[in-house]
Backbone as CSV, one residue per row, in Angstrom:
resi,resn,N_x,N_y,N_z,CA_x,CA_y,CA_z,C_x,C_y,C_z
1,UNK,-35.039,11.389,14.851,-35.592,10.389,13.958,-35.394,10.781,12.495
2,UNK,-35.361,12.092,12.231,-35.153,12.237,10.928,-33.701,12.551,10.232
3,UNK,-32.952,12.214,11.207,-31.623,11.579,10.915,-31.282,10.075,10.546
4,UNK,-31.979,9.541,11.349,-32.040,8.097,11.117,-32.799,7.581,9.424
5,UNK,-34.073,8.384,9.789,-34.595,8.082,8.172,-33.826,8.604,7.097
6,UNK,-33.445,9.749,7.231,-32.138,9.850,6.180,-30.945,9.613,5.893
7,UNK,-30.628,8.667,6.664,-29.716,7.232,6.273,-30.051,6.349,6.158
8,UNK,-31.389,6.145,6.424,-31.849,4.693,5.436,-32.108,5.444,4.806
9,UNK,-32.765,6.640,3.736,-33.225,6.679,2.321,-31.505,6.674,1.954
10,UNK,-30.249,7.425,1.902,-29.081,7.525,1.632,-28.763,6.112,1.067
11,UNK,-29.064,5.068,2.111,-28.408,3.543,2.164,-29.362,2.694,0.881
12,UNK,-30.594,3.004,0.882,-31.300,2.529,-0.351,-30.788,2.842,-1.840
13,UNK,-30.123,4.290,-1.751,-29.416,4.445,-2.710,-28.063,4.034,-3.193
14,UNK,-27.946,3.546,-2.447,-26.141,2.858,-2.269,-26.665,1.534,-3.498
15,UNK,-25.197,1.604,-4.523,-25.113,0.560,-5.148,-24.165,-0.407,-4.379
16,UNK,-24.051,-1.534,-4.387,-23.447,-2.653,-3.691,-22.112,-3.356,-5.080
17,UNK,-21.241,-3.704,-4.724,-21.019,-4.256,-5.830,-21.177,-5.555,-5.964
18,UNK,-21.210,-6.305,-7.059,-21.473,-7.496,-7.520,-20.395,-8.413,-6.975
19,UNK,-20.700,-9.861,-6.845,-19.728,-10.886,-5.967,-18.532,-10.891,-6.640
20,UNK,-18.267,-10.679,-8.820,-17.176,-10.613,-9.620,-16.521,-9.393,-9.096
21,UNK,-17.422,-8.067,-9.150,-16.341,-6.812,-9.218,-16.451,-6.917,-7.531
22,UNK,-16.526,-7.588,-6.490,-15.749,-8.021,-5.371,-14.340,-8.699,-5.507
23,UNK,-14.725,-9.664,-5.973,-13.748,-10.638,-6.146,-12.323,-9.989,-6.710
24,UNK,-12.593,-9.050,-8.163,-11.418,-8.384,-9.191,-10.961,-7.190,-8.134
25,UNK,-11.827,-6.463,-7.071,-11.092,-5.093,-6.484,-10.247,-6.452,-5.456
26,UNK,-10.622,-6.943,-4.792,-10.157,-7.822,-4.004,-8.601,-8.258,-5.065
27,UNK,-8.339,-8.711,-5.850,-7.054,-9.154,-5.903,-6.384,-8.325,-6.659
28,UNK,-6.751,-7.207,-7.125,-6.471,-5.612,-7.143,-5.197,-5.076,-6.103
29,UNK,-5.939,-5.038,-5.089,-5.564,-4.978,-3.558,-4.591,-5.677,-3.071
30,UNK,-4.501,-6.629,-3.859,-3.499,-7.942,-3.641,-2.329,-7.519,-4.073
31,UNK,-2.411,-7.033,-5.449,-1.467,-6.726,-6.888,-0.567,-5.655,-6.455
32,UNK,-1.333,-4.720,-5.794,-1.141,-3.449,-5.247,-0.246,-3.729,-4.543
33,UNK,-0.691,-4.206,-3.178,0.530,-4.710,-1.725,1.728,-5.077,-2.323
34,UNK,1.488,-6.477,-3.507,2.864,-6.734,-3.648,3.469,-6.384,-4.410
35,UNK,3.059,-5.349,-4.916,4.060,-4.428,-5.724,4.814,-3.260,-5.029
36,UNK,4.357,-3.199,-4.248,4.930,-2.016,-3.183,5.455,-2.336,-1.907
37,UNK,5.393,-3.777,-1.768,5.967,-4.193,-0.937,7.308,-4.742,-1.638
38,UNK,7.490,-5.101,-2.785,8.709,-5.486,-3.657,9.674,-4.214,-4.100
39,UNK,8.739,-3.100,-4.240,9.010,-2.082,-4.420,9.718,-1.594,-2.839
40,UNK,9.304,-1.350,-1.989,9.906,-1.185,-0.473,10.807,-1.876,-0.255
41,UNK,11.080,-3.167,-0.610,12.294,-3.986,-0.339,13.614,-3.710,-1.247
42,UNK,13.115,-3.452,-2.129,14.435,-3.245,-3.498,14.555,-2.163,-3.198
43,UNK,14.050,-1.277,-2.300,14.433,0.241,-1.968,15.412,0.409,-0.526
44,UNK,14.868,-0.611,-0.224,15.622,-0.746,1.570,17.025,-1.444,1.179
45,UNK,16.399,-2.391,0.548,18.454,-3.116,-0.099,19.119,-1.958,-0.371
46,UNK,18.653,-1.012,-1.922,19.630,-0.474,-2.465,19.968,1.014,-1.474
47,UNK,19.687,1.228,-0.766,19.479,2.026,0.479,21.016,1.800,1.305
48,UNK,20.365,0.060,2.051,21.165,-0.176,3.036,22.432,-0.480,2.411
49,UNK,22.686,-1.024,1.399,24.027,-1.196,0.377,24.641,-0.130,-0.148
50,UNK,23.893,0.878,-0.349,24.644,1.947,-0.230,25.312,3.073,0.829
51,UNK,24.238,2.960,2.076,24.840,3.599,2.805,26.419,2.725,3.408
52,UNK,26.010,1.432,3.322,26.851,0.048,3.940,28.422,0.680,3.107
53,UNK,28.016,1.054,1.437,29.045,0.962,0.842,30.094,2.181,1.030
54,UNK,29.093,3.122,1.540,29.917,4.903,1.573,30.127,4.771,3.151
55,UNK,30.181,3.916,3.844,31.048,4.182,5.533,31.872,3.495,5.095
56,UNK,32.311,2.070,4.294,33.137,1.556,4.378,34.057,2.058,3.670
57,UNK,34.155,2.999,2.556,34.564,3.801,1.467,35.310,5.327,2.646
58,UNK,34.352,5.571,3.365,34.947,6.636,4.550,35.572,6.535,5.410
59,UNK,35.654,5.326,6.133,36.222,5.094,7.272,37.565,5.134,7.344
60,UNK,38.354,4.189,6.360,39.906,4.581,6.081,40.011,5.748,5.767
61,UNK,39.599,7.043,5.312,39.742,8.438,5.473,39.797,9.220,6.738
62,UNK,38.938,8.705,7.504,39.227,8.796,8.995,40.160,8.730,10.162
63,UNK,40.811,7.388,9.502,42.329,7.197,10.796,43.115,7.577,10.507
């Protein structure tokens, strides 16, 4: 039991945030994803275009 009561006194102390600074971490979170998801894609292109570009650059060295 006195585990239990000392997570409710813990939880009384908890600040909550307000419905605005919900709302602003919330599209925060948003900003975040799609920047790193734009970021992951322009990384996978210049990636796959390059590896695409150095087999095709190798291959006639080959036969």
């Amino acid at each position: 039991m006195k585990f239990i009561k000392g997570i409710i006194e813990e939880m009384k102390l908890t600040t909550w945030p307000t419905r605005q600074q919900s709302i602003r971490d919330f599209f925060q979170v948003i900003e975040y994803t799609i920047f790193f998801l734009v970021f992951i894609v322009v990384f996978d292109w210049i990636s796959k275009n390059g590896i695409t570009t150095a087999v095709n650059h190798l291959l006639p060295l080959l036969k």
